[in-house]
C-alpha positions as CSV (number, residue, x, y, z in Angstrom):
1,X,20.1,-79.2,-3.0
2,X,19.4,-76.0,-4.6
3,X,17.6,-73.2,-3.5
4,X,16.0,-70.4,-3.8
5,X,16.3,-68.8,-7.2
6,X,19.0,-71.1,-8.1
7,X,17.2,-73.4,-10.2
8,X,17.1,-70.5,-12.4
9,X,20.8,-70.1,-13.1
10,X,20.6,-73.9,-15.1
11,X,18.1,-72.4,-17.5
12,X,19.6,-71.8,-20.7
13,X,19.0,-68.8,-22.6
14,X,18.3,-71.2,-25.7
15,X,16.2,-73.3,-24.2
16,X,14.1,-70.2,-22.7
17,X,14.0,-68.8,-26.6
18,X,12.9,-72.0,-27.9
19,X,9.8,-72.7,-25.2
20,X,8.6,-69.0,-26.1
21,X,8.7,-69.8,-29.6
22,X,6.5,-72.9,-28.8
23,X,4.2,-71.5,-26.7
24,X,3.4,-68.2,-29.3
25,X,3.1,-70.7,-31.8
26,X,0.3,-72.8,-29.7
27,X,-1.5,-68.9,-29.8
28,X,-0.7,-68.4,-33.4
29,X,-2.7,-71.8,-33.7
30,X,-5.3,-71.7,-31.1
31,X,-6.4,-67.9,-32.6
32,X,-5.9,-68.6,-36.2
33,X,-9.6,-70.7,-36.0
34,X,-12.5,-68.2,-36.5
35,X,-13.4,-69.6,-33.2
36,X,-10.3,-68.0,-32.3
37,X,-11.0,-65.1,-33.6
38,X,-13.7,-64.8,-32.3
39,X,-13.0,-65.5,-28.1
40,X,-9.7,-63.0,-29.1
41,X,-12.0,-59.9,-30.8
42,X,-14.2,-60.6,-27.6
43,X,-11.6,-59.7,-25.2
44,X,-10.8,-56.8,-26.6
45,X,-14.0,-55.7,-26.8
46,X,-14.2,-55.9,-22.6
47,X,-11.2,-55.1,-21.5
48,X,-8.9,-52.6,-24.3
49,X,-12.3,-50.8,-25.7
50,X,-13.9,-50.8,-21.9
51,X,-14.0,-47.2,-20.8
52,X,-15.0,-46.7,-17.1
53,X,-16.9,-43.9,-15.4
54,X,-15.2,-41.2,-13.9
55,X,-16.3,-42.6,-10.7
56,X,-14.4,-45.5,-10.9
57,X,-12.7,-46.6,-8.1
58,X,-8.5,-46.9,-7.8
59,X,-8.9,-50.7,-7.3
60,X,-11.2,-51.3,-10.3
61,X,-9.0,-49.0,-12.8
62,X,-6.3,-51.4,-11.6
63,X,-8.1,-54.3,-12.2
64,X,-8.7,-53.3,-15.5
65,X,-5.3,-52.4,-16.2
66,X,-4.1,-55.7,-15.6
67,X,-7.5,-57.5,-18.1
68,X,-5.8,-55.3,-20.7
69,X,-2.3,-55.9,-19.7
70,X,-3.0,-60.2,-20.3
71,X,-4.9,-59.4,-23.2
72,X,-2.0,-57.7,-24.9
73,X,0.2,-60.2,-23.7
74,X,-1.8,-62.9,-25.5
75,X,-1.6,-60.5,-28.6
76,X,1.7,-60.4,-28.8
77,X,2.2,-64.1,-28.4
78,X,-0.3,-64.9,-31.2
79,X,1.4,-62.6,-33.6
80,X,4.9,-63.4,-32.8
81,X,3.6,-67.3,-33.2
82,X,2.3,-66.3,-36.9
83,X,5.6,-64.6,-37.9
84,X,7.3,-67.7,-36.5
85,X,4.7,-69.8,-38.7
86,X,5.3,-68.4,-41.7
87,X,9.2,-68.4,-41.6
């Protein structure tokens, strides 16, 4: 019985490459609709173009931080799934 991290080790690095490639090419898809588009340019708009007040608090500049953090995240997946689309 393995355990721990262990089950980790069995991963290969191939097989790792080839579900990222599947899963930015589920974004490239799911954001290519102007639906897409449209839920993707709306994210932006509250979390990357969101400026707080100087008053904000520690805890809500964090929270923030991490919105814009999964949003770019999501970004990169969707253009790395187009480039992967195309090829």
């Amino acid at each position: 019985m393995k355990t721990g991290w262990s089950f980790l080790n069995n991963t290969t690095t191939e097989a790792v490459l080839d579900e990222r490639l599947s899963i930015s090419r589920s974004f490239a898809r799911c954001f290519q609709t102007s639906d897409g588009t449209k839920i993707l340019n709306y994210l932006r708009k509250i979390t990357k173009e969101r400026v707080l007040a100087s008053s904000a608090s520690e805890t809500e500049m964090r929270y923030l931080e991490g919105q814009r953090a999964l949003v770019s995240h999501i970004e990169a997946l969707t253009e790395q799934g187009r480039g992967s689309l195309l090829s």
